[in-house]
C-alpha atoms as one frame of an Amber mdcrd trajectory, in Angstrom:
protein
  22.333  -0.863  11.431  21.643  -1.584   7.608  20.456   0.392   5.553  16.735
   0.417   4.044  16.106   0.089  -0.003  16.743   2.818  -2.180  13.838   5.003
  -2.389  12.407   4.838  -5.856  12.510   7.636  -8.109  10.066   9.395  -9.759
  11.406   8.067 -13.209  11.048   4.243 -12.128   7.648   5.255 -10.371   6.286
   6.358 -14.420   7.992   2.726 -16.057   5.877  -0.316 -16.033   8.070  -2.519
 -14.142   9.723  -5.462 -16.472   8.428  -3.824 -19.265   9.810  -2.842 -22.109
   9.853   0.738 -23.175   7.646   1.332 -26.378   5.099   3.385 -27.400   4.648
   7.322 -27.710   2.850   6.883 -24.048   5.465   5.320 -22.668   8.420   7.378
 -23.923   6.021  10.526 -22.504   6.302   8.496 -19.494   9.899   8.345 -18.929
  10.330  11.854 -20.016   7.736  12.979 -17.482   9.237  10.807 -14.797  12.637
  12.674 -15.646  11.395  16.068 -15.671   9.689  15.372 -11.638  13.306  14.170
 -10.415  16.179  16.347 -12.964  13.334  19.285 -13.689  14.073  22.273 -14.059
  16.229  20.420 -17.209  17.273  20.554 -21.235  16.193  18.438 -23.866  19.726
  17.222 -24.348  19.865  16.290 -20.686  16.573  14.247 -21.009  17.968  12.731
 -23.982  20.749  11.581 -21.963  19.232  10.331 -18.852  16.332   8.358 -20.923
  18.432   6.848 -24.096  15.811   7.829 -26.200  16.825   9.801 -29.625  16.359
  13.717 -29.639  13.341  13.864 -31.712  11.284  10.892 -29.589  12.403  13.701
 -26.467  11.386  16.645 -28.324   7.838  14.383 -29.513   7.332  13.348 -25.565
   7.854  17.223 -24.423   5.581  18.526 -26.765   2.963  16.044 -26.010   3.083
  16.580 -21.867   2.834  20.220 -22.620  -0.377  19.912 -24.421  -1.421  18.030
 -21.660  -0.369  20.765 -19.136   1.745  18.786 -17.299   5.183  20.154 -18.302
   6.655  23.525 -19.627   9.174  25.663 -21.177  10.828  28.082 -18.329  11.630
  31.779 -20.004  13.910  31.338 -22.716  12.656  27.693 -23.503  16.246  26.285
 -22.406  14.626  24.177 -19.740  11.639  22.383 -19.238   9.058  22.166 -15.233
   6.598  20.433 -14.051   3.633  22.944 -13.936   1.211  23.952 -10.686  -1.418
  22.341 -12.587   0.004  18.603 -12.574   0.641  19.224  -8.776  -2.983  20.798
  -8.151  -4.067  16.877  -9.926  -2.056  15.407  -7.854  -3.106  16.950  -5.101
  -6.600  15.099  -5.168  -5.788  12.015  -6.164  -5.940   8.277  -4.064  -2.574
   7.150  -4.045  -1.725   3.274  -2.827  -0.562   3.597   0.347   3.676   3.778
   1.786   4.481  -0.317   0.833   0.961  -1.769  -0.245   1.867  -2.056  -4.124
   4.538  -4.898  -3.284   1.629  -6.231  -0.720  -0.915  -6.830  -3.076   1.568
  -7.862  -5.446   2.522 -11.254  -3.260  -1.272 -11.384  -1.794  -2.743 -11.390
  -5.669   0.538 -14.254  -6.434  -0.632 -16.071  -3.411  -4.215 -16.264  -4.008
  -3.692 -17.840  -7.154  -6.019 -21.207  -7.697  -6.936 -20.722  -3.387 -10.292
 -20.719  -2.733  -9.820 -17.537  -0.135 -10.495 -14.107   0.089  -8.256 -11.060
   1.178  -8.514  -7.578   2.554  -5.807  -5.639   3.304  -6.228  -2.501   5.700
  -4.296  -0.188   7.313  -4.494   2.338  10.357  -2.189   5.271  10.555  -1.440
   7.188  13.851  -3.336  10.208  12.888  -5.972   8.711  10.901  -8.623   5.695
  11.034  -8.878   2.285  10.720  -9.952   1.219   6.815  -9.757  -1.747   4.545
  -7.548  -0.562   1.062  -7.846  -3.757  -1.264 -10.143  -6.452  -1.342 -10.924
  -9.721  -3.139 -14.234  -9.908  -1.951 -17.380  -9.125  -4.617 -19.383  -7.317
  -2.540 -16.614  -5.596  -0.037 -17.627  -3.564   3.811 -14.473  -0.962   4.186
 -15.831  -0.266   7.353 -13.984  -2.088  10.416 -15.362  -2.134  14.046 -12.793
  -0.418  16.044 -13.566  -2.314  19.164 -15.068  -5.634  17.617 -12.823  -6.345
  15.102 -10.223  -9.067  14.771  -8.645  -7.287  12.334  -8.658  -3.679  14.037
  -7.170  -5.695  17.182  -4.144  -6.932  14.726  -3.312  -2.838  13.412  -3.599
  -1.840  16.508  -0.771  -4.506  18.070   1.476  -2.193  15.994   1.554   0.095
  18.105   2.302   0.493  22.092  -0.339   0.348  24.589   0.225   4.157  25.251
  -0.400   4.749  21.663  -3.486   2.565  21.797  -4.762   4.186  24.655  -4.476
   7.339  22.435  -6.101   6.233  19.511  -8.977   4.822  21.435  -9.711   8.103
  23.391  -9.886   9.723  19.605 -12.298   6.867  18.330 -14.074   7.501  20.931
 -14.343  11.189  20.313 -14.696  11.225  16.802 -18.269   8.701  17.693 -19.652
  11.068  20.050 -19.840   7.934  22.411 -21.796   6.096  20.355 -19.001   3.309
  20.062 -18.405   1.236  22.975 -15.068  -1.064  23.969 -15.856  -4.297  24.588
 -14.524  -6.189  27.120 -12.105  -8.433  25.522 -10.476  -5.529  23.300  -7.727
  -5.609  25.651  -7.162  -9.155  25.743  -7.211  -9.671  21.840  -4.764  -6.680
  21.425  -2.485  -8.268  23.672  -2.846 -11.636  22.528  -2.247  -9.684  18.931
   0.882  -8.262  20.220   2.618 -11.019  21.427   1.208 -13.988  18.505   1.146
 -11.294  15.538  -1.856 -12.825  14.238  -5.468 -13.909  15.732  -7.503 -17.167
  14.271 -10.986 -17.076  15.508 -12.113 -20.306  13.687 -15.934 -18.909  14.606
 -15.637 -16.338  12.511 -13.964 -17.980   9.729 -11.557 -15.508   9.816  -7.689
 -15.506  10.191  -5.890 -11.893  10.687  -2.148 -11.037  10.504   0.460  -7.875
  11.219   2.571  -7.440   8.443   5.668  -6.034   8.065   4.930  -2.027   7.993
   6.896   1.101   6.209   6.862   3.884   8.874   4.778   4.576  11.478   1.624
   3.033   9.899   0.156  -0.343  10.738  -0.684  -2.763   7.880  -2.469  -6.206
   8.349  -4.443  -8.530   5.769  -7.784 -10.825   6.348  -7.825 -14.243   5.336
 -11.473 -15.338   4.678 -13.514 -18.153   2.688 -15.673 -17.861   0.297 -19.142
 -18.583   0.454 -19.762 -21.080   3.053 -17.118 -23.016   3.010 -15.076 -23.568
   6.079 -11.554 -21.898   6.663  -8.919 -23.806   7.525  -6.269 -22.396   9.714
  -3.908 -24.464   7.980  -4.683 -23.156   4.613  -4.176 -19.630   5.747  -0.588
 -20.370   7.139   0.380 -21.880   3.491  -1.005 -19.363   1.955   0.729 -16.767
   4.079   4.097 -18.849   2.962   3.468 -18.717  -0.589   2.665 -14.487  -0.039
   6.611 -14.793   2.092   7.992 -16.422  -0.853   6.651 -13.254  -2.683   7.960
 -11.306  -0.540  10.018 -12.367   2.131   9.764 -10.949   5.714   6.652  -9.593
   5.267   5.254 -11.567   8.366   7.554 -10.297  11.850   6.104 -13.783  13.600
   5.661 -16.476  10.848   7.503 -18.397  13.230   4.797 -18.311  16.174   2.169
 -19.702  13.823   1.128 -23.060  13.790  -0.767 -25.281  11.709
């Protein structure tokens, strides 16, 4: 069994990647991005983990502490990350596990197409939702039992898992929501295709490749009122696997 890809530290997560290092912002950067994976730590270690020359360290430390998101343990040998950075961190939106490479080869892909995008998600424990869009004017809401695109997340998982997340949709809606009657058939037709075309509604969803126990799947759509073309959406979905290859399980089962 390989191996997955080295999980990214927090100093490559706080670098812009192919970018050069310059700048008092960036240098904070690095040093910050340091301090979250070597912390509690010395100057002279951060100067020799980041390259950078002992006063640019010293400059970067001084300038994260007056923004309150590093300081000096007792006896200002060694430098934390304080409660308060966490507490910010706390409440923030954070791209979900594996969408920043997504919408790196969607965005590459949609170059000079006339097509629209959304990307979504649906975790075991949480709902259904749309996360990036190219539309103007975007709905984040998804019809749990209507949806093409809820259909495709939810051939992720088994059908004992579906049956679970169902029951809890259907909880969480008081019974307002009701199943309709092909659900079942367009999850399984989902599950074994990995993608559904329904030319009617101009729409063409597809599983991607997930991280963990999440499902992810993207929306192929026109714009306006022209017409989508189902073989369009399979060269796009090349170009976005030239991006970043294996990110469709079944690109084999679809067909122009």
């Amino acid at each position: 069994m390989t191996s997955g890809p080295a999980r990214p530290t927090a100093h490559d997560l706080c670098q812009a990647p192919g970018a050069a290092l310059s700048g008092s912002a960036a240098r904070a950067l690095r040093v910050l991005g340091l301090v979250l994976d070597h912390g509690p730590v010395t100057p002279a270690r951060l100067t020799a983990l980041s390259g950078l020359g002992r006063t640019a360290v010293h400059r970067a430390i001084h300038a994260l502490m007056d923004q309150g998101f590093i300081r000096y343990q007792l006896g200002k040998t060694h430098v934390i990350v304080t409660a308060g950075l966490r507490a910010r961190l706390e409440g923030a939106f954070f791209s979900p596990a594996g969408i920043d490479a997504i919408s790196a080869a969607v965005e590459a892909a949609l170059k000079h197409r006339r097509l629209q995008c959304d990307i979504a998600v649906l975790p075991p424990d949480g709902p259904a939702r749309i996360v990036e869009t190219t539309a103007p004017d975007p709905d984040l809401e998804i019809d749990f039992f209507g949806s093409d695109l809820a259909s495709v997340l939810l051939s992720h998982f088994t059908p004992v898992e579906v049956t679970r997340l169902t029951a809890r949709v259907l909880r969480e809606t008081g019974g307002e929501s009701s199943v309709e009657r092909d659900f079942l058939d367009r999850y399984r037709q989902a599950q074994y295709q990995g993608f559904l075309w329904n030319a009617a509604q101009n729409s063409f969803c597809v599983r991607l490749l997930a991280e963990g126990d999440q499902a992810v799947a993207i929306r192929l759509f026109s714009r306006g009122t022209a017409r989508l073309r189902k073989g369009d959406c399979v060269e796009t979905m090349r170009a976005m696997g030239r991006e970043l290859p294996r990110m469709f399980p079944k690109i084999a089962a679809i067909n122009d």
